[in-house]
DOPA-315043 format. One line per field, with one value per residue: x negated, y negated, z negated of N, C-alpha, C in turn; residue number from 0; residue in one letter. Coordinates in Angstrom, 3 decimals, always signed. Atoms other than C-alpha are relative to their C-alpha. Example, Ala and Ser with C-alpha at 12.3 -4.5 7.8 and 13.67 -1.06 7.14 Angstrom:
DOPA-315043
n.xx: [-0.890; +0.820] .
n.yy: [+1.190; +1.190] .
n.zz: [+0.000; +0.060] .
ca.xx: [-12.300; -13.670] .
ca.yy: [+4.500; +1.060] .
ca.zz: [-7.800; -7.140] .
c.xx: [-0.900; +0.770] .
c.yy: [-1.200; -1.090] .
c.zz: [+0.000; -0.730] .
i: [0; 1] .
aa: [a; s] .
END
This chain:
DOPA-315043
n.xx: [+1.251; +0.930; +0.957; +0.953; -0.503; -0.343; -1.239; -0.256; -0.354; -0.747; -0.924; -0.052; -0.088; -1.201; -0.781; -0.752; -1.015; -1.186; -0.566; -0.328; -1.537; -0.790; +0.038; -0.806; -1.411; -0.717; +0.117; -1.145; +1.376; +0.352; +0.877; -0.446; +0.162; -0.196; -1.267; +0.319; -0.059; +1.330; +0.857; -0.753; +1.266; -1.131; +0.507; -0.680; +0.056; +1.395; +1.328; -0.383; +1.194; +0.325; +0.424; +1.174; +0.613; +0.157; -0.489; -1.101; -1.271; -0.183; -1.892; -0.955; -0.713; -0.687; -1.087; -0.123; -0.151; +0.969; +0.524; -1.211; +0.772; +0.457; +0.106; +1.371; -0.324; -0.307; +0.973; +1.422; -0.355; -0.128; +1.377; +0.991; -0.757; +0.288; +0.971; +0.242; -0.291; -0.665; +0.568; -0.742; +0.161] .
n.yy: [-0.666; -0.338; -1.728; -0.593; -1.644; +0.320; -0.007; -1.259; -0.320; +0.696; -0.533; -1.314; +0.576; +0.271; +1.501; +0.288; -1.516; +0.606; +0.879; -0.827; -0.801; +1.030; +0.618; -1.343; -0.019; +1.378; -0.123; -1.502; -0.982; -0.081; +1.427; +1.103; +0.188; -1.049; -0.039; -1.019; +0.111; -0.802; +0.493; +1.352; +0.777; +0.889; +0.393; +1.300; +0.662; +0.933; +0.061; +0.960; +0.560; +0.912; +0.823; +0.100; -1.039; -0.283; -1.579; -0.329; -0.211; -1.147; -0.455; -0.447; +1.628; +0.208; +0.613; -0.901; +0.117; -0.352; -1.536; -0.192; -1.700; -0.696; -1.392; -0.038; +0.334; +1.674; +1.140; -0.022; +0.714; +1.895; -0.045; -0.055; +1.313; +1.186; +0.174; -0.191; -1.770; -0.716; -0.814; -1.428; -0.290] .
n.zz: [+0.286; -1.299; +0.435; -0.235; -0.229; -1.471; +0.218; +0.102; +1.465; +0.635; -0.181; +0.549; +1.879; +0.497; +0.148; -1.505; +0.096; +0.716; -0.779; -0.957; +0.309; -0.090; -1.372; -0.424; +0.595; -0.452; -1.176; +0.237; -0.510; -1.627; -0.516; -0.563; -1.851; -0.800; +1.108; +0.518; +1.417; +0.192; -0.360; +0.017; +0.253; +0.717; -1.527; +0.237; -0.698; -0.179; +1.091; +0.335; +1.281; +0.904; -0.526; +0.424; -0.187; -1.714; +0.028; -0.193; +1.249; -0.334; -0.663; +0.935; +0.463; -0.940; +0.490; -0.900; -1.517; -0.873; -0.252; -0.019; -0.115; -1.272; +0.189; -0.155; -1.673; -0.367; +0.625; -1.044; -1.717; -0.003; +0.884; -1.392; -0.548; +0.788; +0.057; +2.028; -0.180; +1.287; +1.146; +0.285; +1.269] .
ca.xx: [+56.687; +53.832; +51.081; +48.120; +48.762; +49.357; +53.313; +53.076; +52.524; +54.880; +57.765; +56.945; +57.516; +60.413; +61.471; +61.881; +63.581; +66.064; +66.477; +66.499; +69.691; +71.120; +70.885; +72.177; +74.976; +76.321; +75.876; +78.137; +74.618; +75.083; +72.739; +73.977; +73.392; +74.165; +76.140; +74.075; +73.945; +70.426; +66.757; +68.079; +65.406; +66.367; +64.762; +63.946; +64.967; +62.044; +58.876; +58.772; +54.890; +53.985; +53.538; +50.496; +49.377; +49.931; +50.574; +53.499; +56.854; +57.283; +60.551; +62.237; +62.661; +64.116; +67.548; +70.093; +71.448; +67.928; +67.845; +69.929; +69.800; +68.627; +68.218; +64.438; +65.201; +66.857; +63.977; +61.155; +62.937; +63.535; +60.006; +58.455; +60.652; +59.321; +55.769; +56.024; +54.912; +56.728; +56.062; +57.350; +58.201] .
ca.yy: [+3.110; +3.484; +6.500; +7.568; +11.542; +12.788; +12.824; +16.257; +16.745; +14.385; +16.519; +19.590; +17.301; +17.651; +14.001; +14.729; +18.129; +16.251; +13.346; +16.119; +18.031; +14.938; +14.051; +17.805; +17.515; +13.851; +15.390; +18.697; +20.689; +19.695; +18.102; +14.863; +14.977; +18.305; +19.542; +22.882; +23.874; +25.978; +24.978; +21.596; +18.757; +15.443; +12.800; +8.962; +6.810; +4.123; +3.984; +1.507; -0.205; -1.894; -5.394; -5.764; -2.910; -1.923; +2.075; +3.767; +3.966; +7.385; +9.282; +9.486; +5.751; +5.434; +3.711; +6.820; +5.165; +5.621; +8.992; +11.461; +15.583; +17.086; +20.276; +21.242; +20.740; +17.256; +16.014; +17.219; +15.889; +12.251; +12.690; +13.231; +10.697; +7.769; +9.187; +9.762; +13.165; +15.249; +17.005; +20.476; +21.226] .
ca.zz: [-24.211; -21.689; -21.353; -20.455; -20.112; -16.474; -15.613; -15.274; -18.860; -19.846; -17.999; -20.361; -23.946; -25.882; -25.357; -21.391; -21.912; -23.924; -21.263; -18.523; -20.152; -20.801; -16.815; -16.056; -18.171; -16.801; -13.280; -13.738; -12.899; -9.171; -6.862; -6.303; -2.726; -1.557; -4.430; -5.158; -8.635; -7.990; -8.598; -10.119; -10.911; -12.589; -9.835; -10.930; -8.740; -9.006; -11.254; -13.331; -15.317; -17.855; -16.543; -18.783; -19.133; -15.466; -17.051; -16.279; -18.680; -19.650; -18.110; -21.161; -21.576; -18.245; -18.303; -16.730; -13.853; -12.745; -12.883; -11.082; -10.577; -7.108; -6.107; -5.246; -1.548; -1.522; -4.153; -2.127; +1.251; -0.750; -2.134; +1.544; +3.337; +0.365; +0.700; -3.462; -4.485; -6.433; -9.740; -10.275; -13.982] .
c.xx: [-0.757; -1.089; -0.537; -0.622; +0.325; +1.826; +0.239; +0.036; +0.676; +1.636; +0.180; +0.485; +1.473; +0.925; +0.758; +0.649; +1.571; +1.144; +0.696; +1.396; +1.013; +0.790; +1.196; +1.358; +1.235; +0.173; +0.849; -1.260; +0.282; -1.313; +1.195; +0.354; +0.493; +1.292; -0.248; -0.007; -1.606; -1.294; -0.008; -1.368; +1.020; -1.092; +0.049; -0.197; -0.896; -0.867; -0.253; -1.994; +0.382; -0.693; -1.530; -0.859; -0.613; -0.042; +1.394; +1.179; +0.038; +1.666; +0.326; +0.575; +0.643; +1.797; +0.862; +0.541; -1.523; -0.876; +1.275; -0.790; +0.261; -0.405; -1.637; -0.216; +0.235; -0.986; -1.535; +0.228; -0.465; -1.787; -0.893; +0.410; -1.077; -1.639; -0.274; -0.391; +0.601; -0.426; +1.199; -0.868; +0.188] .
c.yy: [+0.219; +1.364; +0.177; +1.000; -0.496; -0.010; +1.107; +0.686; -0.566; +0.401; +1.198; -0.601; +0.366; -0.835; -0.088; +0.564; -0.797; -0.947; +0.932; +0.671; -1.109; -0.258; +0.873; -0.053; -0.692; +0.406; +1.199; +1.124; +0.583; -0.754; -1.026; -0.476; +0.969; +1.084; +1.848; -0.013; +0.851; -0.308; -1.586; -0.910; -1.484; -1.242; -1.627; -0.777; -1.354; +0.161; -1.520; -0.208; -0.586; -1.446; -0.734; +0.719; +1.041; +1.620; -0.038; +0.319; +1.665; +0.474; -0.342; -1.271; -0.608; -0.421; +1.347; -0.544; +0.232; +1.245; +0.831; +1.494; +0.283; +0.743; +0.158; -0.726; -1.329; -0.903; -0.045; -0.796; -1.572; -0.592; -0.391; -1.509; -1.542; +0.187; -0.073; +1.330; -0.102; +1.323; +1.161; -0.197; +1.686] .
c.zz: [+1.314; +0.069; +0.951; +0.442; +1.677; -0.420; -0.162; -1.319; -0.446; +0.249; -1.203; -1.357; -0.076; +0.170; +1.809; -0.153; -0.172; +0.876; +1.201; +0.198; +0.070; +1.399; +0.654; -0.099; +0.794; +1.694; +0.388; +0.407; +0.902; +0.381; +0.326; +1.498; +0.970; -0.487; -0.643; -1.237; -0.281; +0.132; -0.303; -0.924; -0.352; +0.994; -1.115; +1.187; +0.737; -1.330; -0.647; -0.987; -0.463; +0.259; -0.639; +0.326; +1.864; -0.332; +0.358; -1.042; -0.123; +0.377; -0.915; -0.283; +1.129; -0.109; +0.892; +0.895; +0.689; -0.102; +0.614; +0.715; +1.088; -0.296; +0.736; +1.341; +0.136; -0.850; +0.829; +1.377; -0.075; +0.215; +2.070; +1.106; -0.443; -0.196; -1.782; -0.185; -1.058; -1.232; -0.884; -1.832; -0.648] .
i: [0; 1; 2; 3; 4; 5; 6; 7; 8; 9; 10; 11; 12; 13; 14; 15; 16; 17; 18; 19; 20; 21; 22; 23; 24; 25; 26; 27; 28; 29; 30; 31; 32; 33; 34; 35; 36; 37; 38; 39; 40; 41; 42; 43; 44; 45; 46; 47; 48; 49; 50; 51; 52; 53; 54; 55; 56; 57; 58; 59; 60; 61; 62; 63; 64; 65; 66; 67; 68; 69; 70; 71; 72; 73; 74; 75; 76; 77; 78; 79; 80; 81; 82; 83; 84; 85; 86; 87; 88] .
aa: [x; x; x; x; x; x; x; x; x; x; x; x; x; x; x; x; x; x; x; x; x; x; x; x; x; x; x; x; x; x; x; x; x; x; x; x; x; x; x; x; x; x; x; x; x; x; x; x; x; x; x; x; x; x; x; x; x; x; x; x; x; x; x; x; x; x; x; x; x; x; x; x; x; x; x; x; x; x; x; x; x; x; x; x; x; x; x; x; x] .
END
């Protein structure tokens, strides 16, 4: 699925929530990186369009190896590092 909406509204839906817990769960609700359990964000690893369309996939259809949970700190760090911003939910 692709979309139109910003991402920022597309973190608040039901359908991310769902993916989000999912992520949490599979991760023991650490960061991955640091290994906090506080402030925990679910991070995708690359962005992926719609080679037609040229929109963006929404999270939720993201495959989960390419997602993985950081703690506010290590997603903002990756985030600044890769020049991506990041979107507080």
């Amino acid at each position: 699925m692709i979309y139109e909406t910003t991402y920022r509204e597309l973190l608040l839906t039901a359908e991310w929530k769902k993916k989000r817990k999912e992520i949490l769960h599979r991760d023991k609700g650490c960061c991955r990186n640091c290994g906090s359990d506080r402030h925990l964000q679910v991070h995708h690893r690359q962005y992926n369009v719609d080679a037609k369309s040229g929109l963006r996939i929404v999270p939720w259809d993201y495959p989960n190896r390419l997602l993985i949970t950081l703690c506010d700190e290590c997603h903002t760090a990756g985030h600044q590092l890769y020049f991506i911003p990041s979107f507080k939910h």
